[in-house]
C-alpha positions in Angstrom: 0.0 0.0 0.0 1.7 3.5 -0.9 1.3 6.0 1.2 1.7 9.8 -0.2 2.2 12.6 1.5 -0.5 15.3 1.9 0.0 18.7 0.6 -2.1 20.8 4.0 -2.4 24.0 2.7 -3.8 22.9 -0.9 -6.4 20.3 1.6 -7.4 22.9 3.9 -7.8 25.7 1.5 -9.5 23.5 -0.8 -12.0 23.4 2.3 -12.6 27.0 2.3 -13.2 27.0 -1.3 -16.2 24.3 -1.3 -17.7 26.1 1.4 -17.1 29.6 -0.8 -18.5 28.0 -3.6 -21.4 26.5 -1.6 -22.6 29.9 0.1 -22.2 31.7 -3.2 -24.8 29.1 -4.6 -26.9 29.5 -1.8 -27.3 33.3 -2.1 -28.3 32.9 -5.8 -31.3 30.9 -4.6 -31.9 32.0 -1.2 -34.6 35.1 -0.6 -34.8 35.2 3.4 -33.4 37.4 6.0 -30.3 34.1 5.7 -29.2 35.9 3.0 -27.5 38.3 4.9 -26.2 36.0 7.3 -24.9 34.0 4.7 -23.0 36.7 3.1 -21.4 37.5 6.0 -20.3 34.2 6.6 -18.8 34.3 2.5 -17.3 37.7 3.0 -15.1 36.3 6.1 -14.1 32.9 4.5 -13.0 34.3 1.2 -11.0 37.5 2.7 -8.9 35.1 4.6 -8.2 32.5 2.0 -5.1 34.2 1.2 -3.8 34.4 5.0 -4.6 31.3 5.3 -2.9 29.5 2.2 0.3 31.4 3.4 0.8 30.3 6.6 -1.3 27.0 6.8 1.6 24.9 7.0 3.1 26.7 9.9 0.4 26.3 12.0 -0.9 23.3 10.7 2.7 20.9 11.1 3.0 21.5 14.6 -0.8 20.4 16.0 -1.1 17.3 17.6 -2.4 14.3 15.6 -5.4 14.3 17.7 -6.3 18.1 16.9 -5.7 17.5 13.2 -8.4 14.6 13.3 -10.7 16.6 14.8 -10.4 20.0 12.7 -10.7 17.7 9.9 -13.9 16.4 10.6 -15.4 19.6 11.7 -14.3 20.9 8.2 -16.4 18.0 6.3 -19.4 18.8 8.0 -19.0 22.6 7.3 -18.4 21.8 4.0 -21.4 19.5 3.5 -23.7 22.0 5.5 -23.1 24.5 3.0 -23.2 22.5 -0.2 -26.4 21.4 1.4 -27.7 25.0 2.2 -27.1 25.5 -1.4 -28.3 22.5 -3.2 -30.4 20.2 -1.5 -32.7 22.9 0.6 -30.7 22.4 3.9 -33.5 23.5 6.5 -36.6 24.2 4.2 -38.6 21.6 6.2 -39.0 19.8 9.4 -36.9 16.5 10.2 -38.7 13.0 7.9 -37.8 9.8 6.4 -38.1 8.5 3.0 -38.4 4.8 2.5 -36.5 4.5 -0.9 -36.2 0.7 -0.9 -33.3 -1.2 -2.7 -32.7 -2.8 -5.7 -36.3 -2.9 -7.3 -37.9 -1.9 -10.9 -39.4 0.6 -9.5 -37.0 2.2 -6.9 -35.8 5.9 -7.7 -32.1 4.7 -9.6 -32.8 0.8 -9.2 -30.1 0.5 -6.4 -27.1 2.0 -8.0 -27.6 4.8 -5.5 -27.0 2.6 -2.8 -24.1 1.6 -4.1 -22.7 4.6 -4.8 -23.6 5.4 -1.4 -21.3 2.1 -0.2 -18.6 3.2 -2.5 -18.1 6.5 -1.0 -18.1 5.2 1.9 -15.2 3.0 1.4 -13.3 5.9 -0.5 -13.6 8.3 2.2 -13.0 5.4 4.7 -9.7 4.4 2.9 -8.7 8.0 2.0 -9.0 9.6 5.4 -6.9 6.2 6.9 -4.4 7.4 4.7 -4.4 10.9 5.8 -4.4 9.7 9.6 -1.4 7.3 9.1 0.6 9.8 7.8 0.0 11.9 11.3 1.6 9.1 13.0 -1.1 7.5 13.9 -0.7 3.6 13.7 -2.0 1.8 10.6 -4.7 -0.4 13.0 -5.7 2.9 14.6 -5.5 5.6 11.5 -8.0 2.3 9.6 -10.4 2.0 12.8 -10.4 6.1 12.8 -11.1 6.7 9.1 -13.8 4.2 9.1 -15.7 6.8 11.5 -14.8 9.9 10.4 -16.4 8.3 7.0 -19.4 6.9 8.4 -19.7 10.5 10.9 -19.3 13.0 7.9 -21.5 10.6 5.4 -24.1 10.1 7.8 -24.3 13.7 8.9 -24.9 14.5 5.5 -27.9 11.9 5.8 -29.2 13.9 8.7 -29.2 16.8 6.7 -31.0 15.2 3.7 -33.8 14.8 6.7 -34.3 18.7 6.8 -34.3 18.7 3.0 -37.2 19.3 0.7 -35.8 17.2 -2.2 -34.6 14.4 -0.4 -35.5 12.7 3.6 -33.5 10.4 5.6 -32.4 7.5 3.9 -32.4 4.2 6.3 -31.0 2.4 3.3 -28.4 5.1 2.4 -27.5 5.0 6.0 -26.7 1.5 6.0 -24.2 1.5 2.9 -22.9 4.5 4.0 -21.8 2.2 7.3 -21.1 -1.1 5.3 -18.7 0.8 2.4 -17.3 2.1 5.5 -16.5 -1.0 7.7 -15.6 -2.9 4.0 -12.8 0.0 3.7 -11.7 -0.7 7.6 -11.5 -4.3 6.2 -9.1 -3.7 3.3 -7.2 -1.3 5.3 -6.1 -3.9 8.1 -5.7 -7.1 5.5 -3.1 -5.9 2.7 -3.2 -9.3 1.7 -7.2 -8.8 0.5 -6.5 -5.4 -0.6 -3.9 -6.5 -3.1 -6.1 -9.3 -4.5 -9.3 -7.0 -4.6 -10.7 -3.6 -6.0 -13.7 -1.4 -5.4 -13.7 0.8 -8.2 -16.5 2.9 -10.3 -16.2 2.9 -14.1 -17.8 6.4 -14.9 -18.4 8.0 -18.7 -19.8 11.1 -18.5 -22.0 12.3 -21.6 -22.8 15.6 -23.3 -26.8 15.7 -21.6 -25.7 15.4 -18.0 -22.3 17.0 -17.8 -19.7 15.9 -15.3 -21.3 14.4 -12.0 -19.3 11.4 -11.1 -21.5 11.3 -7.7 -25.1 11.3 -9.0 -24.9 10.6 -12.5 -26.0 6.9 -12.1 -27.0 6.7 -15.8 -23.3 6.8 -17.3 -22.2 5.2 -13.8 -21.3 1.5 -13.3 -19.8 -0.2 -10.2 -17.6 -3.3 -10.1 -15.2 -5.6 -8.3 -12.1 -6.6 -9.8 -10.2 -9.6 -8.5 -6.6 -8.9 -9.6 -4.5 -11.8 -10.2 -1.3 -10.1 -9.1 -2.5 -11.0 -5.6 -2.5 -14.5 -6.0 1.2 -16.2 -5.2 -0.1 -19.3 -7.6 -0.2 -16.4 -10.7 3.8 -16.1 -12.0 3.1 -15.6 -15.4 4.1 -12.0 -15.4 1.9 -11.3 -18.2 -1.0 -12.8 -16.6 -0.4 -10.8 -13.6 -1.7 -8.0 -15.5 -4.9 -9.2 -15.9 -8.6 -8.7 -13.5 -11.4 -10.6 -13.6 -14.3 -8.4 -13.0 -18.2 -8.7 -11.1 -20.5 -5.6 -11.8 -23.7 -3.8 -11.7 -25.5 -0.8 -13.5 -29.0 0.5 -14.2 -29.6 2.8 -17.5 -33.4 4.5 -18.0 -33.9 5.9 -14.7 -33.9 9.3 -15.4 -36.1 9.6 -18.0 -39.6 8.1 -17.7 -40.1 7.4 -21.8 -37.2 4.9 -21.5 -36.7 1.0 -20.8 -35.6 0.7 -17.4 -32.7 -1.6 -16.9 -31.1 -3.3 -14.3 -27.7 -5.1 -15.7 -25.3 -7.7 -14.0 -21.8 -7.9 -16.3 -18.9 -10.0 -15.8 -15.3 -9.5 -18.0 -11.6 -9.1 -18.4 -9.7 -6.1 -17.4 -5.9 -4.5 -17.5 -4.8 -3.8 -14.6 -4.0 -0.2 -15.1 -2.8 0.2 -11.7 0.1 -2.4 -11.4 1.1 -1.0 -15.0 1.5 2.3 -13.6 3.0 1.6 -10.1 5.8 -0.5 -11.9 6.6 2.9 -14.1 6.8 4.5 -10.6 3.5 6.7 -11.0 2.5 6.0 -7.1 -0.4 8.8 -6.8 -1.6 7.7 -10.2 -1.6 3.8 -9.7 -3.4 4.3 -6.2 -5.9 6.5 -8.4 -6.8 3.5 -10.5 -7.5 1.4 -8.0 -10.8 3.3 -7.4 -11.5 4.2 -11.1 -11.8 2.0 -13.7 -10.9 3.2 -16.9 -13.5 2.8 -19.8 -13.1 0.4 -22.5 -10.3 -1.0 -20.6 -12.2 -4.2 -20.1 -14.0 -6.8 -22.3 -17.4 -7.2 -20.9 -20.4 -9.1 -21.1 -23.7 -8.1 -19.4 -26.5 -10.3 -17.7 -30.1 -8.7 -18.7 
């Protein structure tokens, strides 16, 4: 497993500018007395930006490991409170549910929500374990931590979807948020799994919905690749190269005049990550093994 080390002022920065962006949305759509609170709240991140990027690492080196964890975490949930304020109308109604169901004909995306709601979970899992370890917290510990911060900041963003009048609390969301969590806590205490298995999402975006790798579910599909590198009885170098792959897609869900489908594909993949790990490309080949490439597989799909 490579390990890279972070670049704090770009991360936190980056922080302020999500939020930025996020109230700046807001006050496009927003026509209460938050307006004005809002804009106070833009004016003060976006005059400090530039103090901030210049002496972030300064003050951000020396914290302790514990404080770092924890200002991280607050930032994710500012960030996803404004986003929300913004885009999902964040406090237009009282707390409610929504029962969206799971893998059905007739659910909203026919489950690939959910599992883009897992998969998030175990990217942020595995991500933020990465960012802990390289704070000096142990490898056991930094896995166990990330796996809460994920389920914490994904789950808070459930909460707010309760307050929302597009959306409600999701029980089903909040369970793959947890399991693509916990799965991520899994890889990241067994090397030995991680190196003979891949969560990854194969995304295409097209010219109608623009680029929304997080939602758009119709040019979305989600798979598992079983690498063969991982296997000790593989020594064919060649064959070392290759993935067998186990995935799932719907198309038609987000136009009513269109067939609905939910598809089931199986095929043969490069393994794009191994190619570029042996060429040295570190932050590249850890890339891959969350994205898969399109039309870097041969597939075959189950109606």
């Amino acid at each position: 497993m490579y390990k890279n080390r972070v670049n704090y002022s770009q991360y936190l920065q980056s922080v302020y500018y999500v939020i930025a962006h996020g109230l700046m949305r807001f006050l496009i759509v927003c026509k209460n007395f938050k307006k004005i609170f809002v804009l106070m709240m833009l004016v003060i991140i976006v005059t400090n930006i530039n103090a901030c990027a210049a002496d972030i690492r300064e003050k951000w080196t020396p914290l302790a490991k514990e404080d770092k964890l924890l200002y991280t975490n607050i930032g994710g949930a500012l960030a996803i409170t404004a986003w929300g304020l913004a885009n999902w109308d964040y406090g237009e109604r009282s707390a409610h549910a929504d029962n969206e169901g799971w893998f059905g004909e007739n659910t909203k995306t026919g489950g690939a929500d959910k599992l883009g709601h897992m998969f998030s979970g175990y990217v942020v899992g595995r991500s933020l374990s990465s960012l802990y370890e390289s704070w000096g917290y142990s490898q056991k510990n930094a896995a166990f931590l990330g796996a809460w911060s994920s389920f914490g900041i994904l789950n808070f963003m459930e909460v707010g979807d309760s307050f929302s009048s597009q959306y409600g609390f999701s029980y089903e969301d909040f369970i793959m948020n947890g399991l693509g969590s916990y799965v991520g806590y899994v890889f990241e205490t067994n090397p030995g799994l991680a190196r003979k298995i891949d969560l990854r999402i194969e995304y295409k975006p097209s010219d109608d919905n623009g680029i929304d790798i997080f939602t758009d579910y119709e040019n979305s599909k989600y798979l598992v690749a079983l690498k063969l590198e991982g296997f000790s009885s593989v020594r064919n170098k060649y064959l070392k190269y290759l993935e067998i792959h186990l995935g799932y897609y719907t198309r038609g869900y987000d136009d009513i005049n269109k067939k609905k489908e939910r598809n089931i594909y199986y095929g043969v993949g490069l393994n794009l990550s191994r190619l570029f790990r042996k060429k040295s490309y570190k932050k590249t080949s850890t890339f891959l093994k969350y994205y898969q490439v399109p039309y870097t597989d041969i597939q075959h799909t189950h109606h």
